[in-house]
N, C-alpha and C positions, 0 to 999 in steps of 0.2 A: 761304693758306699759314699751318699754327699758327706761334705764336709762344710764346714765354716771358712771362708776364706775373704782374710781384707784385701781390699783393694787402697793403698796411697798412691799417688792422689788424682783428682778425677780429672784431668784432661784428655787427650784424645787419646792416647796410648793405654793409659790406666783406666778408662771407661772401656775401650774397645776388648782389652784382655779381661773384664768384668762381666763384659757382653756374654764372652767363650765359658769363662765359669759356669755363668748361670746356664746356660744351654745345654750346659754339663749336668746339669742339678746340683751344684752347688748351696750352700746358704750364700748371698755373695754381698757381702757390705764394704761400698766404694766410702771413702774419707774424703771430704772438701773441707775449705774453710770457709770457703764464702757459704753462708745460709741460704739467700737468693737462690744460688746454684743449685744447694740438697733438695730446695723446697720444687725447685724446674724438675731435677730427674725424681724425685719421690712422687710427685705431683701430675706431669704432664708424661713420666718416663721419657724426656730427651734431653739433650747436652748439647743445648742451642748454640755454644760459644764454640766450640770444639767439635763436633759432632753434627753441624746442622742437617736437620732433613732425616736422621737418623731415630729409629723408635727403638727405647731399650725395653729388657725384657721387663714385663712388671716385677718379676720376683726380685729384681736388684733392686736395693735400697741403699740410702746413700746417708750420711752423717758427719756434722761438724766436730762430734764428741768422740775424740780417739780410743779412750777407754771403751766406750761401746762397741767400736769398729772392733776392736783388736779383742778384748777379752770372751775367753774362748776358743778364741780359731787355731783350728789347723795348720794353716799357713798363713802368710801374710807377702804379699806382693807388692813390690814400693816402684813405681814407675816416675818418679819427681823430675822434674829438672836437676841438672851437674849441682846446679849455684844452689840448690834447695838440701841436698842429700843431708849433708850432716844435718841441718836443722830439724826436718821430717824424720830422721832418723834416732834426736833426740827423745823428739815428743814421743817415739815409739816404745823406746827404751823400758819406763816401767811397767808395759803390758808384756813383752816380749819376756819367753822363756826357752829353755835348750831344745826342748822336743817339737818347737813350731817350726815349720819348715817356713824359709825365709832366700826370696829369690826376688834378682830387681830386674828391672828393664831400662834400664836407661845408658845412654848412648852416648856420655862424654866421661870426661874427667877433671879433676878438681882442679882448679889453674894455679891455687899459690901453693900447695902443696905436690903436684904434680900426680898426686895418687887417683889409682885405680877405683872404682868405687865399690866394689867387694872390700875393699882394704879398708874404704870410709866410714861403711857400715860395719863391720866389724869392729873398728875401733870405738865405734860410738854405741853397739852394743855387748862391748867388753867378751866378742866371742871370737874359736878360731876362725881364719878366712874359707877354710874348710866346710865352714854351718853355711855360707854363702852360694846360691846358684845365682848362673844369670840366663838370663831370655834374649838370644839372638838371632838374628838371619834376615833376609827381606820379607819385610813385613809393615806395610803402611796401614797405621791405624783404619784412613777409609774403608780399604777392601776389606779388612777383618771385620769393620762393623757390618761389611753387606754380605759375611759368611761368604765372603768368594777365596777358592783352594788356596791357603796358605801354608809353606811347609816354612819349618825354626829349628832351633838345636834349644837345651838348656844344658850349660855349662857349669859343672862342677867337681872339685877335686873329690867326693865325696859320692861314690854312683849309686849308694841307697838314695839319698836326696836326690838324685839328678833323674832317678827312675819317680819317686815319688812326684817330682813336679809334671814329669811326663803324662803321667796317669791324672795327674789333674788336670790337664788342659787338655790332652788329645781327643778328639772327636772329628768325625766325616768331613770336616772342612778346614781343621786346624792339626796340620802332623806336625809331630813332635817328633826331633831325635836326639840324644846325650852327647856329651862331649866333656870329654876328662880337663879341657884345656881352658881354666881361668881365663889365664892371663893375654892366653892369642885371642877368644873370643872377646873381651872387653876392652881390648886395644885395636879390633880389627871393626868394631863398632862405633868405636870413637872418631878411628881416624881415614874413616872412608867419608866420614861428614866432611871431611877436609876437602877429599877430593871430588867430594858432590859439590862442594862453592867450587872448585876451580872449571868442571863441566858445565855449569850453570853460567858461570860467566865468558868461556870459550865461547856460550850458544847466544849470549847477546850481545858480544862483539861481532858474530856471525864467523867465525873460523871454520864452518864447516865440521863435517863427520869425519873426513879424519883424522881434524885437530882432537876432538874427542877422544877420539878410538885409543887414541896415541896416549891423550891423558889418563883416561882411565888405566890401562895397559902400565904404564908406567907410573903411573900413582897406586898399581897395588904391590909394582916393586918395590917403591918406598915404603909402605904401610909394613910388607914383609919382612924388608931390610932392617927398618927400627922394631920392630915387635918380636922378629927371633932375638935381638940384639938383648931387647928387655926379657926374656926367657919363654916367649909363645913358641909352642911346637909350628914351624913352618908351615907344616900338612894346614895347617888353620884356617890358612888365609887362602887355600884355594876351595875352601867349603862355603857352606851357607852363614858364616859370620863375617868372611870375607868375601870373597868374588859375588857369589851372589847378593850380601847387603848393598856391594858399592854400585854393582850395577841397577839395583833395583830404586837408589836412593840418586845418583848422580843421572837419571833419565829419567822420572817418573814428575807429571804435572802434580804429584800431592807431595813431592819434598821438598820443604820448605829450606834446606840445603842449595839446592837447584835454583830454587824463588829466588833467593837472596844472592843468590852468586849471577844469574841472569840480571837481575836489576842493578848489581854494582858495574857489569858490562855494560848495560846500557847508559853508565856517565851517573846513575842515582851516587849520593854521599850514602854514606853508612848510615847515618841515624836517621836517615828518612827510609831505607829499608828497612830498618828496625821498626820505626813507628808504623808501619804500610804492613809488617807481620801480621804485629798482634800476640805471636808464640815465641816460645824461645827457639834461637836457630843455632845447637847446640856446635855447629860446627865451627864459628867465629869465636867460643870460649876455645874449643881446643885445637884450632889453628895456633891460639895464643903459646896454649902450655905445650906443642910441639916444637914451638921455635925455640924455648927452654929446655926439652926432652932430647932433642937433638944436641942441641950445644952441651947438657950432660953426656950423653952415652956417645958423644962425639961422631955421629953420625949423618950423612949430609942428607939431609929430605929437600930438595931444591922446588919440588911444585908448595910445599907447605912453606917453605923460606919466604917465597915471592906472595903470595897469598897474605905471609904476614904483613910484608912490606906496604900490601895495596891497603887492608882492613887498619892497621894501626900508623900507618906512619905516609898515610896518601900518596902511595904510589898510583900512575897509573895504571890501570889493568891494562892497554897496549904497553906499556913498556915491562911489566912484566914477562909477557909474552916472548919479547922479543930478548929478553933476558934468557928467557927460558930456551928459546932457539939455539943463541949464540953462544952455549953453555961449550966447553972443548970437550974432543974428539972420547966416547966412552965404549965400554962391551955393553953388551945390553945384559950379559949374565951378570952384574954386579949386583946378586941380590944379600948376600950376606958375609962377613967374615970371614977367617978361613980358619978362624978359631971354630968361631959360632958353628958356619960347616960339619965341622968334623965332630963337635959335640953330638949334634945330632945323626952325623953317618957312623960312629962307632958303640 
């Protein structure tokens, strides 16, 4: 049965999964703020800044006025930037009620607060983190706008909701699967962007494949080591929110992860990458609050350490590297605790 469904807000992520709705037969109303923008996708049905070359479906329409987006719907789907959440989350606040199913897509976390962003939005609309799913796995907005085979999880403590969102996205090109694990899915999204800038920029110092292979490999034992630490079920990180995201984001010409860690390799300064984006490159906000995550839960993330060191405090990217070589002698089974361990084998 269609339903009413918001889309926040419209960049490439939050159009693309607007695209899936409407092909669903959804009602499906995307939220912008810029006017120019609603008037381009209501008008010409494309998302020239995010989206170029891309034709949306006409039944999608698009809106500066949030109470029109939201009042009504079924669900509401918030795909914002990290740095946006609580604010778009605000503006949602008095359309939002208990019975709207409410799931995000977004792929970092909050840097002064160090919070999750199920925990952001929840706080900001006074519900448990429980009413929260989220949208994970590899999945680049491109390919979903061209309906090419993309499989996701939607994570939630809560498996009416996490089936309900199911049933709202799945369709012949888009599979859906559930996952009971918040916490691994939202931490295992966040922090493979990290290790997408560090692959990115292996491949424009030119260290070969299997400088890569290495990195990746050992940046999802970091990503697992801190994320069971924070309470993800481990199994997580070797699914579709994990293994699959990181690979899909630390090797793909459309991750702008990759972009930006390749161009810091080749000798570019930070904020000429940044301006040469254009988007947000959500993994340099949470490189930031890993280096903070870490030093709480006291845990060493040494590819996300050095990473910090190059983005905030100009190291170089070869000397990174070769930090990272000269690291002493380790097991490679160091992937968690032996508290954490045994939490989860008893």
């Amino acid at each position: 049965m269609a339903k009413k469904v918001c889309v926040l807000v419209a960049g490439s992520w939050g159009t693309a999964l607007a695209m899936v709705l409407a092909d669903n037969g959804h009602d499906v109303w995307l939220w912008a703020r810029n006017e120019e923008h609603v008037a381009e996708i209501n008008g010409q049905h494309e998302n020239s800044r995010f989206l170029p070359g891309v034709q949306l479906p006409s039944s999608l329409r698009a809106t500066s006025d949030m109470e029109k987006a939201v009042r009504g719907a079924d669900a509401v789907v918030i795909a914002s930037p990290s740095k946006a959440m609580r604010e778009v989350t605000k503006a949602l606040k008095p359309f939002w009620h208990e019975e709207m199913l409410c799931v995000h897509a977004t792929k970092g976390m909050e840097v002064g607060t160090l919070k999750r962003m199920s925990t952001v939005i929840a706080e900001e609309l006074g519900c448990e983190e429980s009413k929260i799913g989220v949208i994970c796995g590899p999945s680049h907005a491109e390919e979903v706008a061209r309906r090419l085979p993309t499989t996701i999880a939607v994570a939630c403590s809560n498996e009416e909701a996490a089936q309900r969102a199911q049933y709202l996205f799945m369709n012949a090109y888009f599979r859906v699967y559930t996952n009971r694990d918040v916490v691994g899915a939202e931490l295992a999204g966040a922090f493979k962007n990290i290790i997408a800038l560090g692959a990115g920029m292996s491949d424009g110092l030119n260290n070969g494949d299997n400088a890569k292979a290495a990195l990746l490999t050992r940046g999802l034992a970091e990503i697992t080591r801190i994320g069971t630490e924070m309470g993800a079920n481990p199994l997580t990180f070797s699914g579709l929110a994990g293994v699959g995201d990181l690979v899909v984001t630390a090797t793909s010409k459309h991750s702008r992860n990759w972009r930006a860690g390749y161009m810091l390799g080749q000798g570019k300064p930070l904020q000429e990458v940044l301006d040469s984006m254009g988007m947000v490159v959500e993994g340099i906000r949470t490189t930031e609050a890993a280096h903070f995550i870490s030093q709480k839960y006291q845990v060493q993330m040494p590819i996300a350490e050095q990473l910090y060191h190059v983005l905030f405090e100009g190291l170089d990217p070869k000397t990174a590297v070769e930090t990272l070589m000269g690291r002493g002698p380790k097991t490679e089974m160091e992937i968690m605790s032996q508290e954490t361990w045994q939490q989860w084998h008893t």
